[in-house]
PyMOL commands that place a pseudoatom at each C-alpha (Angstrom):
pseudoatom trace, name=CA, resn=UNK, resi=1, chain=A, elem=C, hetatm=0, pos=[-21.298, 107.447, -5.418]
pseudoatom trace, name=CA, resn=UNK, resi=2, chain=A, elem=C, hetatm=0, pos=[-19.108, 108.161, -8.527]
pseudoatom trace, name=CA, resn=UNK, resi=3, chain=A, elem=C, hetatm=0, pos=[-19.344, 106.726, -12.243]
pseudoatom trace, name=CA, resn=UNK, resi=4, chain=A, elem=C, hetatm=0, pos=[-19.270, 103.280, -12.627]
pseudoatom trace, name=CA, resn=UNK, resi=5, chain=A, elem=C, hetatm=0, pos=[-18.123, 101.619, -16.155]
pseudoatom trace, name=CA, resn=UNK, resi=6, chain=A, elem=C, hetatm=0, pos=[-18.710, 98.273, -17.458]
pseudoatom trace, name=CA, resn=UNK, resi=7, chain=A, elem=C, hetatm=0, pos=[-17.754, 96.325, -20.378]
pseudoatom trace, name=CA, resn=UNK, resi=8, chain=A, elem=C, hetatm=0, pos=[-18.373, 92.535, -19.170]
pseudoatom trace, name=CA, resn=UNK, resi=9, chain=A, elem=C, hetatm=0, pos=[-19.585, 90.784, -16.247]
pseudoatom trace, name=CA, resn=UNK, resi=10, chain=A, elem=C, hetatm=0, pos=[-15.681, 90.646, -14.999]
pseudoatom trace, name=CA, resn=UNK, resi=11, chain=A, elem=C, hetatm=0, pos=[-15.634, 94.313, -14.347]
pseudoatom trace, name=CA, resn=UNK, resi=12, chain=A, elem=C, hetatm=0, pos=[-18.707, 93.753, -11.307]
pseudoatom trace, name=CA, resn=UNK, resi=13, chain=A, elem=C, hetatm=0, pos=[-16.236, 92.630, -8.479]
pseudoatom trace, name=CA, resn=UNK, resi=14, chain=A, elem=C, hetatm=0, pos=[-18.652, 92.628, -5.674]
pseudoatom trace, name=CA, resn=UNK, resi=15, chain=A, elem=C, hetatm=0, pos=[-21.911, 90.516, -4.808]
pseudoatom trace, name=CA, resn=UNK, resi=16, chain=A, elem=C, hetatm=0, pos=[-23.344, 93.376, -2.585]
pseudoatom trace, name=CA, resn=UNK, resi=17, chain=A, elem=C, hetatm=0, pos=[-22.648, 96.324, -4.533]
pseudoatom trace, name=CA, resn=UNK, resi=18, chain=A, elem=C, hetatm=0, pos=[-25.657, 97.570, -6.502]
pseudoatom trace, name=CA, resn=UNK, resi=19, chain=A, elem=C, hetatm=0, pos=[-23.799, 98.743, -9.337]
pseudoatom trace, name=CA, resn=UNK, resi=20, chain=A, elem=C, hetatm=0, pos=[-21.545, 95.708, -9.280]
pseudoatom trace, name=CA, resn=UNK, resi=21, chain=A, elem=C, hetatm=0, pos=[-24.936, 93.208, -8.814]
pseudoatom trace, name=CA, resn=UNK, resi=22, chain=A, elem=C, hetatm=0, pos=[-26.879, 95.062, -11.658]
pseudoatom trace, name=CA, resn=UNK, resi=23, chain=A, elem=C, hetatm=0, pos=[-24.100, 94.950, -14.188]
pseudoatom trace, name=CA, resn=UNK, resi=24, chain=A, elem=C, hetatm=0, pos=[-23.521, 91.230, -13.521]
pseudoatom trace, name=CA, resn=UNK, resi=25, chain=A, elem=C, hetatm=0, pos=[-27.438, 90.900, -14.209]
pseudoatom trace, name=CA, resn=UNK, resi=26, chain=A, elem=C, hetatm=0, pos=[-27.052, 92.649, -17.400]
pseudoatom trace, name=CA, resn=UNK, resi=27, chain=A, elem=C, hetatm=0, pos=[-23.795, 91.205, -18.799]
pseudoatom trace, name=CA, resn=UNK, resi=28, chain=A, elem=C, hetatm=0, pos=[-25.561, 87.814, -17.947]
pseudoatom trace, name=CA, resn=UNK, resi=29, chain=A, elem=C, hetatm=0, pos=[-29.088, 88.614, -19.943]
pseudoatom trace, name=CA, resn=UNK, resi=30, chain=A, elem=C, hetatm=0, pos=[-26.617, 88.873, -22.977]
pseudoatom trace, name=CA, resn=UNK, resi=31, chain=A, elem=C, hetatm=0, pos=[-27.075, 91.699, -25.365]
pseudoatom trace, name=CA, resn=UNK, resi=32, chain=A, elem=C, hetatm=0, pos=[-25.355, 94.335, -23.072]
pseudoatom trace, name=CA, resn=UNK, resi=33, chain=A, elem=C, hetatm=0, pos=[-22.129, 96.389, -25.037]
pseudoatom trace, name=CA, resn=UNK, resi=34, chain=A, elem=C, hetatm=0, pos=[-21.107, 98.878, -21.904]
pseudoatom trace, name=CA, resn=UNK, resi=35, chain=A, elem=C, hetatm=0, pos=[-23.020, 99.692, -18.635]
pseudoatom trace, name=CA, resn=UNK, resi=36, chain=A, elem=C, hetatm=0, pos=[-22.406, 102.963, -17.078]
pseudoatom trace, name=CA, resn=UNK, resi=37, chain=A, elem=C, hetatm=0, pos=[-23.445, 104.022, -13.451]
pseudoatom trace, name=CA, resn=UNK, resi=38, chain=A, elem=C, hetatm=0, pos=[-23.832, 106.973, -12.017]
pseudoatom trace, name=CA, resn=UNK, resi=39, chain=A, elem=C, hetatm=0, pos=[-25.984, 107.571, -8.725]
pseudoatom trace, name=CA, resn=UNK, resi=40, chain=A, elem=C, hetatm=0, pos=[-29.377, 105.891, -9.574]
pseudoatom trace, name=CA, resn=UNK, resi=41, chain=A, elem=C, hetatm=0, pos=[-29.370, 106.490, -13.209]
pseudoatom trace, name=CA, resn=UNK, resi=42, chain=A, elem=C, hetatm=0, pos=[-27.837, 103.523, -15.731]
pseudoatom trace, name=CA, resn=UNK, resi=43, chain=A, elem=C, hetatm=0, pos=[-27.041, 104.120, -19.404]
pseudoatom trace, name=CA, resn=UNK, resi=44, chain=A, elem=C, hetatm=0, pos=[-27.182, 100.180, -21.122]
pseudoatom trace, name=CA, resn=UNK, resi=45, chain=A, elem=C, hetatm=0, pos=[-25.210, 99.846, -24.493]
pseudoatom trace, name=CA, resn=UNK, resi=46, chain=A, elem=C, hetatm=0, pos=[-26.936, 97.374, -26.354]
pseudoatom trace, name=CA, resn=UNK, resi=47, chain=A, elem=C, hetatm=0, pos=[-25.069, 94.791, -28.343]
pseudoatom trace, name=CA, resn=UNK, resi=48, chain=A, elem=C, hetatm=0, pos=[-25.848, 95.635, -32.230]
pseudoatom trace, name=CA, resn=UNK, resi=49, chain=A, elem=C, hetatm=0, pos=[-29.016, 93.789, -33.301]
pseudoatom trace, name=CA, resn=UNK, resi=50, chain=A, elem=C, hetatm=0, pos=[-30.702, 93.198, -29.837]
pseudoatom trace, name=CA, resn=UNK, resi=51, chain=A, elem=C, hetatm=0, pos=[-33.614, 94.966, -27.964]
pseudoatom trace, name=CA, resn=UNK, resi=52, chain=A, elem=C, hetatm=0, pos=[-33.972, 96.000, -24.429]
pseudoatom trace, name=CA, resn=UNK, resi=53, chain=A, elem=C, hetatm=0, pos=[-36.540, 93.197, -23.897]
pseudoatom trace, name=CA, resn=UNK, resi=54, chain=A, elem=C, hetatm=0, pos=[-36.171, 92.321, -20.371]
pseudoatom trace, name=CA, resn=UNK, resi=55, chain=A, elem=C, hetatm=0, pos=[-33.977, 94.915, -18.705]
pseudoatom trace, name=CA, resn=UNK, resi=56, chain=A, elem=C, hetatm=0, pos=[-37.040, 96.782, -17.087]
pseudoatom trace, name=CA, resn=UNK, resi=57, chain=A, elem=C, hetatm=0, pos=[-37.749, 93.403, -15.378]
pseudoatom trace, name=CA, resn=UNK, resi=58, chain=A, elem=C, hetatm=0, pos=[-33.913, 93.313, -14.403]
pseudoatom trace, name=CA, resn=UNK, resi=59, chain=A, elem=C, hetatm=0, pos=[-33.536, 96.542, -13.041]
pseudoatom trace, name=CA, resn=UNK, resi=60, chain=A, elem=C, hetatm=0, pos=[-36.966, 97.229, -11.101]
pseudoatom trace, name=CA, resn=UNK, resi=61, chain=A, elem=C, hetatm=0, pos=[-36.879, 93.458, -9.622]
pseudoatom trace, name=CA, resn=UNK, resi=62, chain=A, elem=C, hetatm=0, pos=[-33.049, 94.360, -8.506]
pseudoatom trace, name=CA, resn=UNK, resi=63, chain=A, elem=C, hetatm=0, pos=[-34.166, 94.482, -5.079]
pseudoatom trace, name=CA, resn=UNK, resi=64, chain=A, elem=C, hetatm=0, pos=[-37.661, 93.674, -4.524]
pseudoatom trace, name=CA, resn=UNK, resi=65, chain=A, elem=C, hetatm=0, pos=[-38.029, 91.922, -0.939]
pseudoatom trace, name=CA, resn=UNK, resi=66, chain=A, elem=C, hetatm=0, pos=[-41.969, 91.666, -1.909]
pseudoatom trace, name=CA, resn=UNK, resi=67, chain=A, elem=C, hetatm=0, pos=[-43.585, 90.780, -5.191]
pseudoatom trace, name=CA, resn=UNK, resi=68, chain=A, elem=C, hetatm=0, pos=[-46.891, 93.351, -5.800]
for i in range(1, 68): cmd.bond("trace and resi %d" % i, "trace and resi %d" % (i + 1))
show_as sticks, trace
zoom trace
């Protein structure tokens, strides 16, 4: 898997692409500047004057089949 840059929900083409899915996630929370993907680490670009409140939930519930 190569690096993966986003700067708005347009840029996540696919619906079953993890990258693609988590961006969209991201970009539609609000707040998000630039996403960039590489592997299973993501660097978020916050939008000036807004906290990451929220994108832990985003990310680790990305896939989750079962709630704990």
């Amino acid at each position: 898997m190569g690096h993966r840059y986003y700067r708005s929900e347009a840029d996540a083409l696919s619906d079953e692409d993890p990258a693609d899915v988590l961006a969209a996630r991201l970009f539609a929370r609000g707040g998000v500047d630039y996403l960039h993907v590489h592997g299973n680490v993501a660097t978020v670009d916050l939008a000036k004057g807004f906290t990451s409140e929220g994108i832990v939930e985003i990310i680790t519930g990305l896939f989750a089949h079962y709630e704990a």
